[in-house]
N, C-alpha and C positions, 0 to 999 in steps of 0.2 A: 504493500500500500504506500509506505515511503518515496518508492521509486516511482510509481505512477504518478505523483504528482508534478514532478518537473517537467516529465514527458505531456505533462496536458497546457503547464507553463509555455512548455518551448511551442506546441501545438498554435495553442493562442497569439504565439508574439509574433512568427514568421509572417499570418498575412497580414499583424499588424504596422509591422516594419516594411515590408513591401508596401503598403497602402501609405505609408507616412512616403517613403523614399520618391510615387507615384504623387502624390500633393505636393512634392517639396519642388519636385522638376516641372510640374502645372506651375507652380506659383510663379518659379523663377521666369516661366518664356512671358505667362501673361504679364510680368512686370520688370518685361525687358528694357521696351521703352523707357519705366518711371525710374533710371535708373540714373543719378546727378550726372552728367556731365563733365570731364574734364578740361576743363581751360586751360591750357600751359602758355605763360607768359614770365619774363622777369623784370620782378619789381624792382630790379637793382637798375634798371635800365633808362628810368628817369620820367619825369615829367615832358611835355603833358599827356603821356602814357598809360603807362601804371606805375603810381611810385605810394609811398606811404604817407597818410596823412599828418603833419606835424604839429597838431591838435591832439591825434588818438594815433599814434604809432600803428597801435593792432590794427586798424584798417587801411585798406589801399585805397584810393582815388585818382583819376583821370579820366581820360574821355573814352579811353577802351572798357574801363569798366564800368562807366554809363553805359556803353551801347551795352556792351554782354547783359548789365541788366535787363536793359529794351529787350534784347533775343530772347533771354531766359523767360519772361511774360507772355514773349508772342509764342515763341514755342512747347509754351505750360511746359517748362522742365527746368529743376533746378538745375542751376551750374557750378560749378566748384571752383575756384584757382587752386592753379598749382604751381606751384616753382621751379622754376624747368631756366637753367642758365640761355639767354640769346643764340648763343652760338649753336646748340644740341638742339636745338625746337625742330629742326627736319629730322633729326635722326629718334628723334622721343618719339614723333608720331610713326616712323616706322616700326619702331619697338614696340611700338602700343600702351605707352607711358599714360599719353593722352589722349581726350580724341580729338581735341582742336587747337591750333594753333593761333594766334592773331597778337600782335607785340609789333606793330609797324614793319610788317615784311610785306617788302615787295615783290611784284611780280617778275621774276626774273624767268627765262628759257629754262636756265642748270636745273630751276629750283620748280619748274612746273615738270619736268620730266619725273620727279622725285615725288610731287604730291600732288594731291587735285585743290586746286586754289577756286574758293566762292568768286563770286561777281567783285569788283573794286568795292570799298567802302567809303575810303577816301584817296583824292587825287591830288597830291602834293608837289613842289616846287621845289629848286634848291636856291637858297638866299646867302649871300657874299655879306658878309661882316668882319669890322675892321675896327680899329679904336678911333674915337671922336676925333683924336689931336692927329689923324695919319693926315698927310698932305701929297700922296704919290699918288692917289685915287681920284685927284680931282677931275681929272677928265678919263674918266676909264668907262671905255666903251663899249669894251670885249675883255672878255675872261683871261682870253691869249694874252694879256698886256701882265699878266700874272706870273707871268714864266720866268723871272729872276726870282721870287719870292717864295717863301716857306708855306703853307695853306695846310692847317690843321682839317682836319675831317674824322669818320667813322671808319672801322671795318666795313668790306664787303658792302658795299652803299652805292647806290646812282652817283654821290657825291663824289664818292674816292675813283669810281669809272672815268666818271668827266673830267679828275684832275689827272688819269694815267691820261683819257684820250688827247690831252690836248698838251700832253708831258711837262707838266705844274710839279714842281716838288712839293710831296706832301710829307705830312705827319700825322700817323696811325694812330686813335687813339681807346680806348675801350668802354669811357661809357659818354655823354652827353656833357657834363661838366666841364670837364677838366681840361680840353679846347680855349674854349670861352675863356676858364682861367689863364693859360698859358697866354691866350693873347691880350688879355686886363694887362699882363706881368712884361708884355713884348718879347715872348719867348719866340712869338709866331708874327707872320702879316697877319694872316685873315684868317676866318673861318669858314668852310663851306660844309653846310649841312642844311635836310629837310628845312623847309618855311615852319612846322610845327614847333621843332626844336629850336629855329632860329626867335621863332615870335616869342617862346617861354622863356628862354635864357637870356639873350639878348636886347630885345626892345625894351625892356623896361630894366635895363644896367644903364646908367646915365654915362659911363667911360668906353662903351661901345656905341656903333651903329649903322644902321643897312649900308651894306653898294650898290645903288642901282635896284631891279627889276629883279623879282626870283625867275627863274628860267631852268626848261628842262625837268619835261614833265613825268610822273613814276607814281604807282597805284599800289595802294594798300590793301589787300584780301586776308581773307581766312584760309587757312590752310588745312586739308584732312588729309589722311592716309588715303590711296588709290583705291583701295579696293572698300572707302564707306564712300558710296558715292549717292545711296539714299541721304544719310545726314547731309550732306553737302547741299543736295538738291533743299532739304528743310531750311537750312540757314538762306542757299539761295532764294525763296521764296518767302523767308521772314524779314530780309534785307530789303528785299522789293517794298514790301507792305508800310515796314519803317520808313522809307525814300517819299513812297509815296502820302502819306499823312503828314510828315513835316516833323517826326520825330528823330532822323538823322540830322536835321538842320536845326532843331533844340540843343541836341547836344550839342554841337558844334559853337554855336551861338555861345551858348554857358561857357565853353573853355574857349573864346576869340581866335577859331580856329574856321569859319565859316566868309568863305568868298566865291563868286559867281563862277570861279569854274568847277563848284561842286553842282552844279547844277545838271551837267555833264553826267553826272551818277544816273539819272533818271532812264537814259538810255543807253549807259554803256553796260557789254555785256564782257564776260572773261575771255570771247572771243577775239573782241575787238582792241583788245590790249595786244598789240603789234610789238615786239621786244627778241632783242638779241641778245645771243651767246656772247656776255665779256671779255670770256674769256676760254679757247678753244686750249684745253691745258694737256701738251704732247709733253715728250721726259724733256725736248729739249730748250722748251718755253721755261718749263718752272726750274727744273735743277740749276742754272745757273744761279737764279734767283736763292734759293735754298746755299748754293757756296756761298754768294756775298753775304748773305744772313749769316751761315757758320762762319766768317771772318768776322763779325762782328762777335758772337761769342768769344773766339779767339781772345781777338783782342781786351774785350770786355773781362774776361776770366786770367789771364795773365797779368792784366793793370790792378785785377782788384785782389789778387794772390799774394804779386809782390806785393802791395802794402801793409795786406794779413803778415804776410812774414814779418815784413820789418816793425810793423805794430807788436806782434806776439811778442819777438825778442826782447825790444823795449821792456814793454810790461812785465814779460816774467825775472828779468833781472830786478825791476823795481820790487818784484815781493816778494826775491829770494836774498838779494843785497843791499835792497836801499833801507833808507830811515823808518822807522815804527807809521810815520804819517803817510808816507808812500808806498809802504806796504798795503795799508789800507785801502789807499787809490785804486793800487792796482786791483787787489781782490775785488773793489766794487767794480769797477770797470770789465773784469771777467765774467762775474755774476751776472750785472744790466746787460750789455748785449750776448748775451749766452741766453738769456730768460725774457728776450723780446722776442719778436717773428720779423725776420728781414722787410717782410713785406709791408706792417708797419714803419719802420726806420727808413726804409725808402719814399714813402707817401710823407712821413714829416721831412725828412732833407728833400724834398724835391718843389711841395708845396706848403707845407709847414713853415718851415725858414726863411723864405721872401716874407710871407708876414711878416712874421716877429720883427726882421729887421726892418723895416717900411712900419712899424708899430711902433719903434723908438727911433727918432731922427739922431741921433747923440751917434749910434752904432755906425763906425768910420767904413766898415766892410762892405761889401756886395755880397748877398746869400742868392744870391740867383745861379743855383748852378744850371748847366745846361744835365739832360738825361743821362747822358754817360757819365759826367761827372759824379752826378747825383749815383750810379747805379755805381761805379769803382768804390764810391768813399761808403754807400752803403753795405756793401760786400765786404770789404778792406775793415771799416771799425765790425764787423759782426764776426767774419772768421779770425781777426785776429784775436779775438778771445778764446776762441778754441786754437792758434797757432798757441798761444802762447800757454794753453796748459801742457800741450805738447813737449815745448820747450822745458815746462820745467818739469815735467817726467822722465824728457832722456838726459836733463845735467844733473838731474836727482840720482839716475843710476850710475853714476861715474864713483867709484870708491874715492873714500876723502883719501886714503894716501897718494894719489896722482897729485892732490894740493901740498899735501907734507911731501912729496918727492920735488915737486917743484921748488916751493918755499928752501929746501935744504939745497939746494942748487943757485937760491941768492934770486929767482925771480917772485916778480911783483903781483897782485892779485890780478890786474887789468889782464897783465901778461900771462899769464899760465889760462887765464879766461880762455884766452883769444886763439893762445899756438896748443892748448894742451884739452882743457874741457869742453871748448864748444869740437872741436875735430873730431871726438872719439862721441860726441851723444849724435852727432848725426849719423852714426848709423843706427841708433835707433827713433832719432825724428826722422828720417828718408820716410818710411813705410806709411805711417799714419797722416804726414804732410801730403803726401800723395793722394792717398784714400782723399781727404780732404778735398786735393785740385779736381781729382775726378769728377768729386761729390758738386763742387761749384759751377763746371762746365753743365750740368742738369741747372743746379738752382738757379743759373742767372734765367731762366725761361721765365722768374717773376718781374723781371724789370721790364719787361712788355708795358704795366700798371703807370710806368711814368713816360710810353712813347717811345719806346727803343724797339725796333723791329728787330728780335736775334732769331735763331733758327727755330724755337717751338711755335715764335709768333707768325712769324714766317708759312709754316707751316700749316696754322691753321687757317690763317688770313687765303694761300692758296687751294687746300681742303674744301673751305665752304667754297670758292668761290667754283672748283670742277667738281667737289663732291667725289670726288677719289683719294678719300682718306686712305684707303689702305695702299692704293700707290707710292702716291705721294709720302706715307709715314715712314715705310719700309725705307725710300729713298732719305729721310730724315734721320731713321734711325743707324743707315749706313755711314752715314757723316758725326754722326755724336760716337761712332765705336772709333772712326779712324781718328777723332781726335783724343778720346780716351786712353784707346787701347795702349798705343805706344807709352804713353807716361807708365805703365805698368812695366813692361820693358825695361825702361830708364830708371826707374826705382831698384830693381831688381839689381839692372846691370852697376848702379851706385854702390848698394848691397855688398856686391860680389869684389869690388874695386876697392874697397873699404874697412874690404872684412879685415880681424885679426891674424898676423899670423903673415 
C-alpha cells in the first residue's frame, strides 16, 4: 500500500506537467508581440540625442527619446533602453543584443548592406564652426579654402567623408564635446559636425560661431537586423502616422532642431536616399593607413617608456637614498599614479590643465599641451611608478657586500651606484621593464580619448567604416606582434649578454 501511493502521485503529475509545459508555450507565442522592446543607443554620446538629464541623473532626455516615446504609444508596446556603446550598435543588432537601433546613424551603403534601415526620420546638414575672434574666414566661400587648416570632427560621419573628400586635415574625435572644446582652447581651426550637434554645443557658446550655410545633406533612420523586417515595416508605418499629424515636428520644435527641409520627410522614402560606398576598403587602401597609425604607436610608446625609465630611476633612488621627506614623496608618488586609471590622468592633463591655468592668470606656464604631448607625459608619470618599483626590487637584490667590496677599495657611494649596483640589477630589471614596454604598446590604444589616431583607433575608425573587422583586425593584430615580439628577443638576448659568469 506504501508503494502505491507514489505511483498514483507520479500518475497524476505527468499530465499535469505536460499541461502546464503546453500553457507555458500558448502563453509565450500569444504574448510574443507584448514583449518590451529593445532600444540600443549610447547615452554617452551626447546631447541633443540621448544624454542624461542634469536635474535627475537616472533619467535620459533628448529628442530621440521623445520620439521613441511617440513610437512606443503608436505602437502600444513598451520600449526599453539599453546601453549599447556607438560604435557596436550594427554589430549588437546582428547578435540580437537588441532589436533596434536609432543614436543618429546615418544612412550609409556599408551600413544598409548590414541592416535594414526605417524610412529617414531626420534630414540633417553639416555646419563649419570657428571661434568668434578667427579673422581667416572672412570671406570663405568654399570649404576647399580649409585645406591648410586642422578641422576637428566625429568618427565614421558624412563630416569626416567630406573633410577626407576634399583632403582637409582633420582630427578624430570620440564623442561631441570635446571638439568644441579643443577649439574654445585653439587646439583646432574649426569644427565640422551634424547642424544638431552644431546648434546644441555651439550656438549658444558666446566664444564660438557659424561659417556660412550648413551644406551637404545625410539622413537619420532606424536600424533593424535583416531578417525583422515585419518590425521595421511597424516602425515604418508608425513614423509615417507621427510625420503626418505634426508630432515629429513637436518634437523637433521643443529641442530647436526643426527647419523646412524637414518637410522633405513627408515624402521621402529609404528608397530615395541615393548614397555611396566611402569607402571601397581593399588590403591595399587601409594597410598603409594601419602602418602610419602603428608609427604613431611606435613613437608614442618609446617617448613615453623613456621617460617611465628615467622617472622610475629618479624616484626609486629618492626612497631608497634620499632624506626621510623625500622618501615620503616618493612613496606617494608611487602609490597616486599606481592607484589612478591612465585614462583619467590623460582626460585631466589634456583638458583639465588648460583650465586651471586660464583659472589663475598669476600661472607664468602654458598647460596646453598638444595630444601627444598630453599622451607621453601621461604614460611616462603613470608607468614610471611601476618602473620605479622595479628599480628598487632589482638594486634590493644586489648583496650589500658588493657596497662593502667597493667602499674597501676607496670608492664613493654615487660611484659604486653607477659602475657597480645599477650594472648587475639590470639583469634582473631587463625582464619585467620589458613585460612593461610590451604591456604599453597595447595601452596606449586609450589615448584615442584625447584625439591621437594610433593603431587600435585606426583600426576601428576603418572597421566600421568596410565593416571587415575580422580582416582588417587580423591585419592589426599582425602589426602589434611585429612590434612586440622582437622586444622579447632583445630582453632575452640582454639576459644572455649579461649573464654571470
Amino acid at each position: 500500500m506504501s508503494q502505491s501511493v507514489p505511483r498514483q502521485l507520479l500518475v497524476l503529475c505527468i499530465p499535469l506537467v505536460a499541461y502546464g509545459l503546453i500553457g507555458f508555450a500558448l502563453l509565450g507565442t500569444a504574448r510574443a508581440d507584448e514583449k518590451p522592446l529593445k532600444w540600443g543607443a549610447d547615452a554617452e554620446g551626447g546631447a541633443p540625442y540621448i544624454f542624461k538629464d542634469p536635474e535627475n541623473p537616472d533619467q535620459n532626455i533628448g529628442f530621440e527619446v521623445d520620439l521613441v516615446e511617440a513610437l512606443s504609444k503608436e505602437l502600444q508596446r513598451k520600449i526599453v533602453f539599453e546601453q549599447y556603446r556607438y560604435e557596436s550598435l550594427i554589430s549588437g543588432l546582428q547578435r540580437g543584443d537588441i532589436d533596434f537601433a536609432m543614436n543618429g546613424l546615418e544612412i550609409t551603403p556599408d551600413r544598409r548592406e548590414a541592416v535594414r534601415f526605417s524610412r529617414p526620420y531626420y534630414l540633417f546638414q553639416q555646419q563649419l564652426v570657428s571661434r568668434v575672434d578667427e579673422s581667416r574666414f572672412a570671406n570663405l566661400k568654399d570649404i576647399e579654402q580649409l585645406k591648410t587648416l586642422v578641422v576637428g570632427t566625429l568618427e565614421e560621419t558624412a563630416a569626416e567623408r567630406m573633410l577626407d573628400d576634399l583632403g582637409i586635415e582633420k582630427r578624430i574625435y570620440d564623442s561631441q564635446l570635446e571638439p568644441y572644446q579643443d577649439l574654445e582652447l585653439g587646439r583646432i581651426d574649426a569644427v565640422l559636425l551634424d547642424l544638431p550637434i552644431a546648434a546644441y554645443y555651439a550656438k549658444r557658446n558666446p566664444k564660438l560661431k557659424f561659417l556660412g550655410a550648413a551644406a551637404g545633406d545625410g539622413y537619420y533612420a532606424i536600424a533593424f537586423p535583416k531578417e525583422n523586417e515585419a518590425l521595421a515595416q511597424q516602425f515604418d508605418e508608425a513614423l509615417g502616422r507621427l510625420i503626418e499629424r505634426g508630432e515629429l515636428k513637436r518634437i523637433y520644435e521643443k529641442w530647436n532642431l526643426w527647419n523646412d527641409r524637414q518637410k522633405d520627410l513627408e515624402t521621402l522614402d529609404i528608397e530615395d536616399v541615393v548614397g555611396r560606398s566611402n569607402r571601397l576598403m581593399t588590403f591595399g587602401k587601409y594597410f598603409p593607413l594601419l602602418c602610419r597609425s602603428a608609427w604613431v604607436t611606435v613613437l608614442l610608446s618609446i617617448q613615453s617608456m623613456a621617460l617611465a625609465v628615467a622617472i622610475g630611476l629618479v624616484v626609486a633612488i629618492a626612497r631608497m637614498y634620499g632624506p626621510l621627506p623625500l622618501r615620503w614623496l616618493a612613496v606617494a608618488y608611487v602609490e597616486f599614479f599606481r592607484g589612478i586609471p591612465v585614462l583619467l590622468l590623460l582626460y585631466f592633463l589634456y583638458y583639465g590643465l588648460p583650465g586651471i591655468a586660464r583659472a589663475y592668470e598669476w600661472w607664468p606656464f602654458s598647460m596646453d599641451l598638444s595630444p601627444m604631448q598630453a599622451g607621453i607625459l601621461g604614460f611616462g608619470l603613470n608607468y614610471g611608478a611601476y618602473e620605479a618599483e622595479i628599480y628598487r626590487s632589482g638594486i634590493s637584490a644586489i648583496p650589500l657586500g658588493q657596497w662593502e667590496a667597493a667602499a674597501s677599495l676607496g670608492m664613493s657611494g654615487p660611484l659604486t651606484f653607477r659602475r657597480i649596483i645599477l650594472p648587475q640589477s639590470l639583469r634582473t630589471i631587463i625582464p619585467p621593464m620589458t613585460n612593461d614596454f610590451v604591456a604599453l604598446f597595447k595601452d596606449t590604444s586609450v589615448v584615442s580619448v584625447i584625439a591621437v589616431v594610433e593603431l587600435t583607433k585606426q583600426y576601428q575608425i576603418l572597421a566600421k567604416s568596410s565593416l571587415k573587422y575580422a580582416e582588417i583586425g587580423l591585419a592589426t593584430a599582425a602589426l602589434y606582434l611585429i612590434m612586440s615580439v622582437p622586444l622579447g628577443y632583445l630582453s632575452r638576448y640582454l639576459e644572455t649578454k649579461w649573464a654571470r659568469g
